[in-house]
CHARMM-style PDB file with segment names, atoms N, HN, CA, C and O in Angstrom:
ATOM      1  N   UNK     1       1.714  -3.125 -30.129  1.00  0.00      PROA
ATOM      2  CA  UNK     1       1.748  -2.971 -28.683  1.00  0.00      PROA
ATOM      3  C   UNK     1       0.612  -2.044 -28.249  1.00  0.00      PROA
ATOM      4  O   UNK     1       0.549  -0.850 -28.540  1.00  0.00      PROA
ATOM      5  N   UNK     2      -0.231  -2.686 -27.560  1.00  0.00      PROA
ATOM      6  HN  UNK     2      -0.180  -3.656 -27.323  1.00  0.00      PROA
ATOM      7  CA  UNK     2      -1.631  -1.400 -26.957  1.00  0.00      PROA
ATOM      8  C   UNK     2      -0.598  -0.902 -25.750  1.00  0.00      PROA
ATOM      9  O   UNK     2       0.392  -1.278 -25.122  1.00  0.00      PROA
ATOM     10  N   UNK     3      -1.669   0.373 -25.888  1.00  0.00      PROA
ATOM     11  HN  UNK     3      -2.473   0.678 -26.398  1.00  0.00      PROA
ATOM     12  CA  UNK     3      -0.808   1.514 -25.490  1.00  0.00      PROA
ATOM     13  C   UNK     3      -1.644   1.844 -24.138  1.00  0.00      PROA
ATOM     14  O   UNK     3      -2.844   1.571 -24.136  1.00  0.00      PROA
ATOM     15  N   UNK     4      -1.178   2.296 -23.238  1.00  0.00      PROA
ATOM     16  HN  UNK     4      -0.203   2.517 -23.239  1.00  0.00      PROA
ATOM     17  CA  UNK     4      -1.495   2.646 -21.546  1.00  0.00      PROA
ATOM     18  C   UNK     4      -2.979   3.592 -21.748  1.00  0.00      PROA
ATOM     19  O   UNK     4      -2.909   4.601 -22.450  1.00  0.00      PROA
ATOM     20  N   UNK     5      -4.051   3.285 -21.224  1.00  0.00      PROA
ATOM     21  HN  UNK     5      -4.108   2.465 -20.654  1.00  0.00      PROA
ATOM     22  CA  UNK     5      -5.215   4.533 -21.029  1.00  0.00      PROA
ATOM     23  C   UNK     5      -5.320   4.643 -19.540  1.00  0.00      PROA
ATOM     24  O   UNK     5      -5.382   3.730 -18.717  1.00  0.00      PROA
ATOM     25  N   UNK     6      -5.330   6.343 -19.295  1.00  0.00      PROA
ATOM     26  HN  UNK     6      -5.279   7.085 -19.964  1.00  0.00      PROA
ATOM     27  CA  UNK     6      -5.579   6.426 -17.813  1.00  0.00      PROA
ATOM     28  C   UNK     6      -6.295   5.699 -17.212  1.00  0.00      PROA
ATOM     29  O   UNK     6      -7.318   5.281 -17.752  1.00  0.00      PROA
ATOM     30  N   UNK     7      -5.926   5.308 -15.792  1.00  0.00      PROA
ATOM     31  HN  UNK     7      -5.094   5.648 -15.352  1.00  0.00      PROA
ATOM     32  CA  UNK     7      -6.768   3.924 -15.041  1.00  0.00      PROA
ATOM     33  C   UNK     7      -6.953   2.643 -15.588  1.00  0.00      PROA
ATOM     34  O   UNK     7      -8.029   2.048 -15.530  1.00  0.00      PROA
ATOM     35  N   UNK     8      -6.118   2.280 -16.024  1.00  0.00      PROA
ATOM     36  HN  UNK     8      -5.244   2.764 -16.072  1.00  0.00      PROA
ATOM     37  CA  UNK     8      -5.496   1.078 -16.575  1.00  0.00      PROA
ATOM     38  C   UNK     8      -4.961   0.452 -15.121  1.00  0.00      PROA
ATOM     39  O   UNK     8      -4.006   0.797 -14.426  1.00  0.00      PROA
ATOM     40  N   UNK     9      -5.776  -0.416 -14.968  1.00  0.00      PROA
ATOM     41  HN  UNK     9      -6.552  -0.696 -15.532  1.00  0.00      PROA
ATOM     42  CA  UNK     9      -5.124  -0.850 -13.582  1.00  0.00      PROA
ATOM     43  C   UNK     9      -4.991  -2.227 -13.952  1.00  0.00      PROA
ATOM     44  O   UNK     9      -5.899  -2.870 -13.425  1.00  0.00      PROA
ATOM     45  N   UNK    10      -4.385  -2.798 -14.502  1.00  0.00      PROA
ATOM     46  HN  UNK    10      -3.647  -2.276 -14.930  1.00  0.00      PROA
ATOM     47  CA  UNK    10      -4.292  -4.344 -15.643  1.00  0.00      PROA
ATOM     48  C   UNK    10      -2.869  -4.686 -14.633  1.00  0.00      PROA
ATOM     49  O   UNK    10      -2.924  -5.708 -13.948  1.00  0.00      PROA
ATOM     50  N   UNK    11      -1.732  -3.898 -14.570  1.00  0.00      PROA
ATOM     51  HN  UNK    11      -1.688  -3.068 -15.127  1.00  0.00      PROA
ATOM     52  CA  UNK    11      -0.562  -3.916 -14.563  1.00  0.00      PROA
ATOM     53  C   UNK    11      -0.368  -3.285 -12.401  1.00  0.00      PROA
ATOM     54  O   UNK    11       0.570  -2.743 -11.815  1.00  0.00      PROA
ATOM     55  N   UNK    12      -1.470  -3.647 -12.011  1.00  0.00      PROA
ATOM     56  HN  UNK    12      -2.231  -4.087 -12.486  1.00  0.00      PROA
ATOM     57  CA  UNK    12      -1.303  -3.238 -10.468  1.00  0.00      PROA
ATOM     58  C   UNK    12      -1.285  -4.098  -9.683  1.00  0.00      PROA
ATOM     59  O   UNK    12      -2.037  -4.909 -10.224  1.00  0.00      PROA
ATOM     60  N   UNK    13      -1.026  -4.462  -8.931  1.00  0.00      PROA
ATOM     61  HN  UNK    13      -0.416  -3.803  -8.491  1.00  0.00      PROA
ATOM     62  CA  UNK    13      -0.557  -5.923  -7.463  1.00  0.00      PROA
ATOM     63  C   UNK    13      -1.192  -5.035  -6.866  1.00  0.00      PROA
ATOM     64  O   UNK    13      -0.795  -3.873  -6.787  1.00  0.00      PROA
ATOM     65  N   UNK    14      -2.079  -5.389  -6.452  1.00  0.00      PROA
ATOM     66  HN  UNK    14      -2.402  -6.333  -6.516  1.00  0.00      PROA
ATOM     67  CA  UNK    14      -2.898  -5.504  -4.799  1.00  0.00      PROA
ATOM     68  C   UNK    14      -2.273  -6.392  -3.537  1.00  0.00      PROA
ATOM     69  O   UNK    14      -2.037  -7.582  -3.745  1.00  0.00      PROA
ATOM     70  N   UNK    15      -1.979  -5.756  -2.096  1.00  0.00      PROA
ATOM     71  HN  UNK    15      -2.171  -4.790  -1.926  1.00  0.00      PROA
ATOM     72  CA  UNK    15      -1.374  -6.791  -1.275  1.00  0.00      PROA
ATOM     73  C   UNK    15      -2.276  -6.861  -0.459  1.00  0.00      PROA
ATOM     74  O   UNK    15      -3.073  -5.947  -0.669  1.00  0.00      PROA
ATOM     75  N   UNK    16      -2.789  -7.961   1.019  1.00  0.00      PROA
ATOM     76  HN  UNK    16      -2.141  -8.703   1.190  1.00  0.00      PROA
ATOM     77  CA  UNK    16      -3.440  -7.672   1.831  1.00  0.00      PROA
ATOM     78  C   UNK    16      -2.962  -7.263   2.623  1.00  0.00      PROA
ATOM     79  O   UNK    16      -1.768  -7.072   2.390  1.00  0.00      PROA
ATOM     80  N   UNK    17      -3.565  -6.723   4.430  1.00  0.00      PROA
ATOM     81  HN  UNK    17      -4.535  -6.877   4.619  1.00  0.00      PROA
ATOM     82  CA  UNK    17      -3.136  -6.616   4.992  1.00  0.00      PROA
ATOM     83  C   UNK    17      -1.865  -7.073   5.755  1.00  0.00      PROA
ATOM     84  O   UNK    17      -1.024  -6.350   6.291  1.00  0.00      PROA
ATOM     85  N   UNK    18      -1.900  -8.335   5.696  1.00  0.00      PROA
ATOM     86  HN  UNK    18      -2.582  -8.922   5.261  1.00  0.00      PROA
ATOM     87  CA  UNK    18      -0.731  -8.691   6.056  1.00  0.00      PROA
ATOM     88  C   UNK    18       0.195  -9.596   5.294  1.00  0.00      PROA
ATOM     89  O   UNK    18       0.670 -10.652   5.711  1.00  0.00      PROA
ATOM     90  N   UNK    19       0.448  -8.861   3.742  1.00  0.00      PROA
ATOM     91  HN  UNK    19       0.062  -8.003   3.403  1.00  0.00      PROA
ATOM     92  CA  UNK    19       1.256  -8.952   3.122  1.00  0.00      PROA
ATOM     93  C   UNK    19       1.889  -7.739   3.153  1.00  0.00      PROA
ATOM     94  O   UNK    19       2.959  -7.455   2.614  1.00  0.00      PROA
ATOM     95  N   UNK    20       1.261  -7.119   3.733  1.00  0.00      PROA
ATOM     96  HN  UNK    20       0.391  -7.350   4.171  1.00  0.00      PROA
ATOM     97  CA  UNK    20       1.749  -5.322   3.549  1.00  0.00      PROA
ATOM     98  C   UNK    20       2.932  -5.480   5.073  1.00  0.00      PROA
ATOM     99  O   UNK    20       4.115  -5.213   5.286  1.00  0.00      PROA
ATOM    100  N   UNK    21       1.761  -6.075   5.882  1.00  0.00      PROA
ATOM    101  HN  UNK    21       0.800  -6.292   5.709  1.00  0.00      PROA
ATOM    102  CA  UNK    21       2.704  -5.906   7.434  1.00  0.00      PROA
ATOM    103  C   UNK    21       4.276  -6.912   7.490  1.00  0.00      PROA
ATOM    104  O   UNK    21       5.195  -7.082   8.290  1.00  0.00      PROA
ATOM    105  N   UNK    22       3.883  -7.410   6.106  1.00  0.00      PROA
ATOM    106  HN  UNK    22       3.135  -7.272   5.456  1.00  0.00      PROA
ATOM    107  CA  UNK    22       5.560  -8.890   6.396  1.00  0.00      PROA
ATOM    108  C   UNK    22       6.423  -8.109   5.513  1.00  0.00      PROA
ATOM    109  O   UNK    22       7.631  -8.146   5.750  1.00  0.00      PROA
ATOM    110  N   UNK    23       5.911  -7.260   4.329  1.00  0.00      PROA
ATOM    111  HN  UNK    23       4.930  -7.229   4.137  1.00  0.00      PROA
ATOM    112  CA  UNK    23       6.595  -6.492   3.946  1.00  0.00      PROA
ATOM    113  C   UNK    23       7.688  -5.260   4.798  1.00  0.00      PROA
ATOM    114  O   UNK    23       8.843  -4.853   4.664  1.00  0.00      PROA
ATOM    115  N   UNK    24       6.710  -5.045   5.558  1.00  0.00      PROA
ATOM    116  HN  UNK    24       5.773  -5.376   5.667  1.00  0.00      PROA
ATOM    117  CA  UNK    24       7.081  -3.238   5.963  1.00  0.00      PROA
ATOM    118  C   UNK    24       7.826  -4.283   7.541  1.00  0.00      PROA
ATOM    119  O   UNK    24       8.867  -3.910   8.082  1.00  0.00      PROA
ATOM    120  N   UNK    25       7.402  -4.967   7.804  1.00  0.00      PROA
ATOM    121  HN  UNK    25       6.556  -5.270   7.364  1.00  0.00      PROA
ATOM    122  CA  UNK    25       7.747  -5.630   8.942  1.00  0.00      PROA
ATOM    123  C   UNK    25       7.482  -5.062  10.363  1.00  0.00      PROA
ATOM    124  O   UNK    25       8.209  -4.965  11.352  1.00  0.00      PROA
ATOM    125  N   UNK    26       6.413  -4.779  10.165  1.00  0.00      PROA
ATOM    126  HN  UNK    26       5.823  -4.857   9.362  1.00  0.00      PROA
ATOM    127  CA  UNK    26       5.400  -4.207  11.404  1.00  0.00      PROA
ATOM    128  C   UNK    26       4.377  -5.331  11.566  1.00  0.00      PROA
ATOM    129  O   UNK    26       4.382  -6.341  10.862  1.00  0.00      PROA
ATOM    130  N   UNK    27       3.120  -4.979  12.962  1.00  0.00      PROA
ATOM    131  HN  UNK    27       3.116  -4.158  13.533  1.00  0.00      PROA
ATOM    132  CA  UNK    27       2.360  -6.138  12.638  1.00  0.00      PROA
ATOM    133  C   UNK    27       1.306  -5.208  11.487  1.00  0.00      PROA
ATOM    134  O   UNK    27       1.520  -4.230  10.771  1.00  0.00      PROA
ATOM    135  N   UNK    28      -0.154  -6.253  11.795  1.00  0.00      PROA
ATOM    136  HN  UNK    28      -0.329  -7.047  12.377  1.00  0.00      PROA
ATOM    137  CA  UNK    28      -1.012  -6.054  11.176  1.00  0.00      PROA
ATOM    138  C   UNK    28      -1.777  -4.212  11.519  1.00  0.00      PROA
ATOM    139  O   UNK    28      -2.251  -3.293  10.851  1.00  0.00      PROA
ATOM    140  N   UNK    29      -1.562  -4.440  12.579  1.00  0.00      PROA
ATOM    141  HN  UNK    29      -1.177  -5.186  13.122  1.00  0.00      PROA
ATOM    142  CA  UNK    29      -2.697  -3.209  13.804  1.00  0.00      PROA
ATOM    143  C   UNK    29      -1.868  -1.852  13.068  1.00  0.00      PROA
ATOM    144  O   UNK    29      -2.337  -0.823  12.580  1.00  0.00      PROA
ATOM    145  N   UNK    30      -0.881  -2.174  13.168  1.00  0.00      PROA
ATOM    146  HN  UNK    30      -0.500  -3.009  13.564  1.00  0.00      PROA
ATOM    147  CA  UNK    30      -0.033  -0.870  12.414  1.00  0.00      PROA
ATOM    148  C   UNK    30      -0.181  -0.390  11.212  1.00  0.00      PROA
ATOM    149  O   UNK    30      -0.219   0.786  10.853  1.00  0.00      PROA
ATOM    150  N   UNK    31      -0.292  -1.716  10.374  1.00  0.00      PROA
ATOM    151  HN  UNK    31      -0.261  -2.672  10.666  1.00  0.00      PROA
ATOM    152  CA  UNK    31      -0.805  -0.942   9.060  1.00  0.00      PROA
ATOM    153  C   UNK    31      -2.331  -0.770   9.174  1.00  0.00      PROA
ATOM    154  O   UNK    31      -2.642   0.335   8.730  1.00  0.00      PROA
ATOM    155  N   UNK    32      -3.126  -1.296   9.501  1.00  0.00      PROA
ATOM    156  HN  UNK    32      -2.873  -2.195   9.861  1.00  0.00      PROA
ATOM    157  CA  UNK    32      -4.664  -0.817   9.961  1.00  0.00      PROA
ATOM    158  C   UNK    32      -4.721   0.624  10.248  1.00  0.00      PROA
ATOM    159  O   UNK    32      -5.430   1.359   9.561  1.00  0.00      PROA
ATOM    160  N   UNK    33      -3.763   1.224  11.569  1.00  0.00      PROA
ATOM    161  HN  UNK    33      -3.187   0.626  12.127  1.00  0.00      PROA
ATOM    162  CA  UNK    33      -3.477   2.413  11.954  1.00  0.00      PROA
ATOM    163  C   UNK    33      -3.079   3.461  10.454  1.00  0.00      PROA
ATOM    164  O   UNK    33      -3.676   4.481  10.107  1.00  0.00      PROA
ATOM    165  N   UNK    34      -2.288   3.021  10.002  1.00  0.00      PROA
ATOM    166  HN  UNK    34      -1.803   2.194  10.284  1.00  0.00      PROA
ATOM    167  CA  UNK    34      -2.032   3.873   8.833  1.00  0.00      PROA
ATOM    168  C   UNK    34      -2.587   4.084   7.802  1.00  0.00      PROA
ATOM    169  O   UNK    34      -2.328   4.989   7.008  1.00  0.00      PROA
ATOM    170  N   UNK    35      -3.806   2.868   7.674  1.00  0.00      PROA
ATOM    171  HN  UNK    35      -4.016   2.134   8.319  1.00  0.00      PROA
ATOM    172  CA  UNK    35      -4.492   3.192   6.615  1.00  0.00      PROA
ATOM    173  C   UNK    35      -5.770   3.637   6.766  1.00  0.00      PROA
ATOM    174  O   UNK    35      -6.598   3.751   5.863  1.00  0.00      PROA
ATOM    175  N   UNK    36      -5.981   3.994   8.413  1.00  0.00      PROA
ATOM    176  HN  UNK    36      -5.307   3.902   9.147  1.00  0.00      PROA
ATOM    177  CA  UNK    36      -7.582   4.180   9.134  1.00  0.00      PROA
ATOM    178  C   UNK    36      -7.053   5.878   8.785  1.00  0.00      PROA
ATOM    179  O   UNK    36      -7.807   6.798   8.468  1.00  0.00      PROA
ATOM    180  N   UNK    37      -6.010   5.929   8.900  1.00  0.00      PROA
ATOM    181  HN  UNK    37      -5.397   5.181   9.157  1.00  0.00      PROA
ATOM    182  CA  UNK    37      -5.288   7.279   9.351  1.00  0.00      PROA
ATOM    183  C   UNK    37      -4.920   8.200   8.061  1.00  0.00      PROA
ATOM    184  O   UNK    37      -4.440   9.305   8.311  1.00  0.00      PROA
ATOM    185  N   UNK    38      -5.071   7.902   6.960  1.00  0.00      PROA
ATOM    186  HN  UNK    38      -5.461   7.004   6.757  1.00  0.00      PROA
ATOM    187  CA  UNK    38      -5.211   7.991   6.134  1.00  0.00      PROA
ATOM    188  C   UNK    38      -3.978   8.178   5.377  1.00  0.00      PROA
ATOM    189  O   UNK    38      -3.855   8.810   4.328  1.00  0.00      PROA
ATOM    190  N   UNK    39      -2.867   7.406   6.188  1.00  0.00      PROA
ATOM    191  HN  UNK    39      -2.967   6.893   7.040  1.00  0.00      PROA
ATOM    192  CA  UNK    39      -1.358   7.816   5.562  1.00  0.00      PROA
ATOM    193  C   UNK    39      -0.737   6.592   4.657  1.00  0.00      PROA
ATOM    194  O   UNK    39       0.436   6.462   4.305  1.00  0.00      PROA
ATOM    195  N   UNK    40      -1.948   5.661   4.356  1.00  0.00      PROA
ATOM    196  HN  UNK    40      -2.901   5.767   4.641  1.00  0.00      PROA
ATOM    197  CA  UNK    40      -1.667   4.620   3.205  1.00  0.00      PROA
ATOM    198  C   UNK    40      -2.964   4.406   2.704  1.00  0.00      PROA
ATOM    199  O   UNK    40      -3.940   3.856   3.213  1.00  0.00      PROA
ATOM    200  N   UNK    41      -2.768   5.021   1.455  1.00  0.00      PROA
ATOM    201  HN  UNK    41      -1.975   5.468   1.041  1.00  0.00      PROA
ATOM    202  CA  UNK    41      -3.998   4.559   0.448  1.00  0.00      PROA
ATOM    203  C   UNK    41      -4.810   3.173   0.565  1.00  0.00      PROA
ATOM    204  O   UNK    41      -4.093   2.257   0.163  1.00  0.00      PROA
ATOM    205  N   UNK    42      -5.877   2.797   0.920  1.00  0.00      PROA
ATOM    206  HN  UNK    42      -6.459   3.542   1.246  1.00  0.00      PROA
ATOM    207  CA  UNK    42      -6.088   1.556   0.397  1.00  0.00      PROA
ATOM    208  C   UNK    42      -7.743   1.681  -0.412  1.00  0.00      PROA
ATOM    209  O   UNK    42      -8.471   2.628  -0.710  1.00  0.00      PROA
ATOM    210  N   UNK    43      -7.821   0.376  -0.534  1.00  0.00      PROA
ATOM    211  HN  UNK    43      -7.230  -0.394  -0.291  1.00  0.00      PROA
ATOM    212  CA  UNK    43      -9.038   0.289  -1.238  1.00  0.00      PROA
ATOM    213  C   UNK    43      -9.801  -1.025  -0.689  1.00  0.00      PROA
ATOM    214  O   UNK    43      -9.273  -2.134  -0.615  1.00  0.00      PROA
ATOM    215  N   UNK    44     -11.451  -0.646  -0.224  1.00  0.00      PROA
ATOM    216  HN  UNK    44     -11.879   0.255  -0.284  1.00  0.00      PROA
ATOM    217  CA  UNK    44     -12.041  -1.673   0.642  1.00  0.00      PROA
ATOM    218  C   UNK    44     -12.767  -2.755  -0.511  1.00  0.00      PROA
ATOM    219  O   UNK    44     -13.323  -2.502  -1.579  1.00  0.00      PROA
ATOM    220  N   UNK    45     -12.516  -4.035   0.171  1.00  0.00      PROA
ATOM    221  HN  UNK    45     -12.064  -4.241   1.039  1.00  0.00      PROA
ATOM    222  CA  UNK    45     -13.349  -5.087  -1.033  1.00  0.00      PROA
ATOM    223  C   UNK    45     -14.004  -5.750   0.214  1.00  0.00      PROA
ATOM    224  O   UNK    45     -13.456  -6.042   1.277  1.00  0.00      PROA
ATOM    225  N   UNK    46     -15.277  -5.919  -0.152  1.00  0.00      PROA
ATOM    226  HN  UNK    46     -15.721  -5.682  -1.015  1.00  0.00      PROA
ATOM    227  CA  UNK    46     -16.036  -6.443   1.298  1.00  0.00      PROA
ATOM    228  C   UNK    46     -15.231  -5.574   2.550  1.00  0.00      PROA
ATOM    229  O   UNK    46     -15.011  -4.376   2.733  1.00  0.00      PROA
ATOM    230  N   UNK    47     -14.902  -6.875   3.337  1.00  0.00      PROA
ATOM    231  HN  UNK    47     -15.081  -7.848   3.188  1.00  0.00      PROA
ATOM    232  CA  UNK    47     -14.615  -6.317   4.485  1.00  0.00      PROA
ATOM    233  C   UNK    47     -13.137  -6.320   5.159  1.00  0.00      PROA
ATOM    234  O   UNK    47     -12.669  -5.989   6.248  1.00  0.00      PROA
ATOM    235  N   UNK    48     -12.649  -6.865   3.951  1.00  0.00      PROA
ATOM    236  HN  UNK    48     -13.029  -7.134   3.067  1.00  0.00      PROA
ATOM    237  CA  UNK    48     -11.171  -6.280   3.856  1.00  0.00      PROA
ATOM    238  C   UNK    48     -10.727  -4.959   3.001  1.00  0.00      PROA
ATOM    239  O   UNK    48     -11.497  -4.401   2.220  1.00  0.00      PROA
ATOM    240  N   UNK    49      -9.001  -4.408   3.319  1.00  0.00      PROA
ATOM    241  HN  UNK    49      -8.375  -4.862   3.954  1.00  0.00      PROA
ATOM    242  CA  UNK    49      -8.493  -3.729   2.604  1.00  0.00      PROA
ATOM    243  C   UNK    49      -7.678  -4.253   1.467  1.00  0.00      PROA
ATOM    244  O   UNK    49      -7.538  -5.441   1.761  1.00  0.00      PROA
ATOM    245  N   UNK    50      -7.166  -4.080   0.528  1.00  0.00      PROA
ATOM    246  HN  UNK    50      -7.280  -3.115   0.289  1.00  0.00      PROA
ATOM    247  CA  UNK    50      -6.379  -3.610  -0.312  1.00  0.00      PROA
ATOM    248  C   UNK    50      -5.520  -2.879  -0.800  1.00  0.00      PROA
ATOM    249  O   UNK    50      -5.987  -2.211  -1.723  1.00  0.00      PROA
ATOM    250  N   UNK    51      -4.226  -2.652  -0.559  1.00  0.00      PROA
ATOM    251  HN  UNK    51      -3.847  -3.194   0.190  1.00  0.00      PROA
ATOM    252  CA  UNK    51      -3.072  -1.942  -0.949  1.00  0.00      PROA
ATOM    253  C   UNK    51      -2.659  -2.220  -1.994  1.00  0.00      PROA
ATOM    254  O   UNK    51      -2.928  -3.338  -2.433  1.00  0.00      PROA
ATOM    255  N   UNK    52      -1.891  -1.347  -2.743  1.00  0.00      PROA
ATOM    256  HN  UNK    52      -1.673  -0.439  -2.387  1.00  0.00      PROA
ATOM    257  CA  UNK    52      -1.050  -1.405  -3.996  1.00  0.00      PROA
ATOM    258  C   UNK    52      -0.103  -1.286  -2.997  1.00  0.00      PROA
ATOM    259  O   UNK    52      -0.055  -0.790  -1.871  1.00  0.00      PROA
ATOM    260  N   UNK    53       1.344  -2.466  -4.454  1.00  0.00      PROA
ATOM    261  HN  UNK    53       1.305  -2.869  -5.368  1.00  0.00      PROA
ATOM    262  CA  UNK    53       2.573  -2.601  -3.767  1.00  0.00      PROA
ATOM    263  C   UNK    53       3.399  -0.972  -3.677  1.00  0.00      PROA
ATOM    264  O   UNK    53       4.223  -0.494  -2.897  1.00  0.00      PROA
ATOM    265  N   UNK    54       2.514  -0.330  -5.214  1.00  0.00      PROA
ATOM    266  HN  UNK    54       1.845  -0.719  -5.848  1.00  0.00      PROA
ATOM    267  CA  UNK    54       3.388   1.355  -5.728  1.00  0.00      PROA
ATOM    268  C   UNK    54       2.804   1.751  -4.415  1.00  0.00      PROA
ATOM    269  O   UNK    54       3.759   2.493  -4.184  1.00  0.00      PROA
ATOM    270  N   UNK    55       2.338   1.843  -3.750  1.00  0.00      PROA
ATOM    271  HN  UNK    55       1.562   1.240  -3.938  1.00  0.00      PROA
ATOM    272  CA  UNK    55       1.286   2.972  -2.600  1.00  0.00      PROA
ATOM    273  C   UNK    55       2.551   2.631  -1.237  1.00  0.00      PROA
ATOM    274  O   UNK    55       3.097   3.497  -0.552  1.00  0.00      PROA
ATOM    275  N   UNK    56       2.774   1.065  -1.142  1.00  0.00      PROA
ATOM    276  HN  UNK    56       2.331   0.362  -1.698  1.00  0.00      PROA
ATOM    277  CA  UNK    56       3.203   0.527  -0.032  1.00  0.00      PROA
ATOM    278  C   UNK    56       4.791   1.306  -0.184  1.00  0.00      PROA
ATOM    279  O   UNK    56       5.310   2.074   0.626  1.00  0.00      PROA
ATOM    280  N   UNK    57       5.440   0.738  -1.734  1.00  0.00      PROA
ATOM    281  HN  UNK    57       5.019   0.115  -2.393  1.00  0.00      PROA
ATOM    282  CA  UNK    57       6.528   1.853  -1.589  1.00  0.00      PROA
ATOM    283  C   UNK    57       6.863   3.043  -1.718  1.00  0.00      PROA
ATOM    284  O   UNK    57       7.975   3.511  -1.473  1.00  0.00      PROA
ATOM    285  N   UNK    58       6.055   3.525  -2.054  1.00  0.00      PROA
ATOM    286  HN  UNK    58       5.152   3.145  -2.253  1.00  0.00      PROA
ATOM    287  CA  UNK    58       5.922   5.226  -1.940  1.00  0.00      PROA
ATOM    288  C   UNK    58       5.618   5.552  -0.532  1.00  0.00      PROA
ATOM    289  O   UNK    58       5.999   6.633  -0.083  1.00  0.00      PROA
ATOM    290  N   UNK    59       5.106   4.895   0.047  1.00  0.00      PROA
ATOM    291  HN  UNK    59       4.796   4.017  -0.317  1.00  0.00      PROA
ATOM    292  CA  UNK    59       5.247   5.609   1.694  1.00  0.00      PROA
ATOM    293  C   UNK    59       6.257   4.820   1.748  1.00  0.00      PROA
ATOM    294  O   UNK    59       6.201   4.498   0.561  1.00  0.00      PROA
ATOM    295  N   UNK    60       7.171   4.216   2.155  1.00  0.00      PROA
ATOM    296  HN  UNK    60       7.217   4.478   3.119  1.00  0.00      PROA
ATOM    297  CA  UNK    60       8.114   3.630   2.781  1.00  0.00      PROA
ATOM    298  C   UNK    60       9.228   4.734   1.939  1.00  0.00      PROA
ATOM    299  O   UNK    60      10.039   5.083   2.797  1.00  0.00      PROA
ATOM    300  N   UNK    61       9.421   5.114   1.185  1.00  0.00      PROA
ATOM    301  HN  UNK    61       8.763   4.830   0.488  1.00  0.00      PROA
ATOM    302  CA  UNK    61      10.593   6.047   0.196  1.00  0.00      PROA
ATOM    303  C   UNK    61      10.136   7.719   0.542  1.00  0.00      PROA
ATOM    304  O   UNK    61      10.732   8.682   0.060  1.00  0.00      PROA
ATOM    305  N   UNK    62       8.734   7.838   1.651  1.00  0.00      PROA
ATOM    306  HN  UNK    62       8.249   7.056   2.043  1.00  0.00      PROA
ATOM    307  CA  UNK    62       8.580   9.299   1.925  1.00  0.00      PROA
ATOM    308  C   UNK    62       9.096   8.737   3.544  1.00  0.00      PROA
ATOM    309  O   UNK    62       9.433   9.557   4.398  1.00  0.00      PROA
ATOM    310  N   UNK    63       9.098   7.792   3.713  1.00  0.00      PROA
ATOM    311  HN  UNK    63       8.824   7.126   3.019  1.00  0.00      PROA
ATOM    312  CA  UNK    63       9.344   7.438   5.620  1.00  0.00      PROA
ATOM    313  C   UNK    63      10.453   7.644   5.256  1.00  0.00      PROA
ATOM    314  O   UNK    63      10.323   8.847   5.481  1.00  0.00      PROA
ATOM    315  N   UNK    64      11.661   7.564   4.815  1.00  0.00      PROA
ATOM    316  HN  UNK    64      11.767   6.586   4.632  1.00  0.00      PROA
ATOM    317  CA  UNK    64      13.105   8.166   5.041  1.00  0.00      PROA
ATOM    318  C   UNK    64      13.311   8.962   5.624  1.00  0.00      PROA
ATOM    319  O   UNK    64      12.658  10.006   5.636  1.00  0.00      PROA
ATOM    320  N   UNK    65      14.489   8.663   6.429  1.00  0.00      PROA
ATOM    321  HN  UNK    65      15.019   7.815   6.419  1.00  0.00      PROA
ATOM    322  CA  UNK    65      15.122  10.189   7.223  1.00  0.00      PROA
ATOM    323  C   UNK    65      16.823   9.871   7.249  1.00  0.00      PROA
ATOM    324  O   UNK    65      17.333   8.767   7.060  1.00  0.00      PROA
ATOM    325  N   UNK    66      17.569  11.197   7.548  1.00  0.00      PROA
ATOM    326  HN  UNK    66      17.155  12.094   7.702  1.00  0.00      PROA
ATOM    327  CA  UNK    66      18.798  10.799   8.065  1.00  0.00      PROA
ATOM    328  C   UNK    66      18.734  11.720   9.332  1.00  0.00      PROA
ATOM    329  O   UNK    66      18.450  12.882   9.622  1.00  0.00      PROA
ATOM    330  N   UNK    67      19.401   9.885  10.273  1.00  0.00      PROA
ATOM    331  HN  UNK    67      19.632   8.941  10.038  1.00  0.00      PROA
ATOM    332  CA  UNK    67      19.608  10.355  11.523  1.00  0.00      PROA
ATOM    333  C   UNK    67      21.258  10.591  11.531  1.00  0.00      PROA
ATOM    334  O   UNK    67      22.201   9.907  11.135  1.00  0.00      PROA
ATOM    335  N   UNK    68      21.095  12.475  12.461  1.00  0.00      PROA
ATOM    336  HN  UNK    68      20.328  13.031  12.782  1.00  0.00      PROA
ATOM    337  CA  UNK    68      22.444  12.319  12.841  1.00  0.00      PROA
ATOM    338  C   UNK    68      23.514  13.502  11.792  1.00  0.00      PROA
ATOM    339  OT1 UNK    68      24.734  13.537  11.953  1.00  0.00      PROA
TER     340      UNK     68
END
């Protein structure tokens, strides 16, 4: 079994923009906003972005709150 070396990115899902927005179920402009904004990692290829799905749920698991 080969074994993990840092930045091993073999084992990462990239989503686009609006795989991210059908996910989170916002539109597109919103996640644009969050990732211009610098509160979702992405990564530019040409002239699109790129998200990881770990990035997409790690902010969605820090967006928690309890109301009430």
């Amino acid at each position: 079994m080969a074994s993990k070396t840092p930045g091993d990115m073999s084992d990462v899902v990239f989503l686009t923009i609006a795989e991210v927005a059908s996910k989170m179920r916002v539109s597109k402009m919103t996640v644009y906003r969050l990732v211009h904004n610098a509160e979702l990692p992405a990564v530019r290829v040409g002239r699109s972005f790129r998200v990881t799905e770990d990035d997409v749920n790690e902010y969605l698991r820090k967006s928690f709150y309890n109301a009430g």
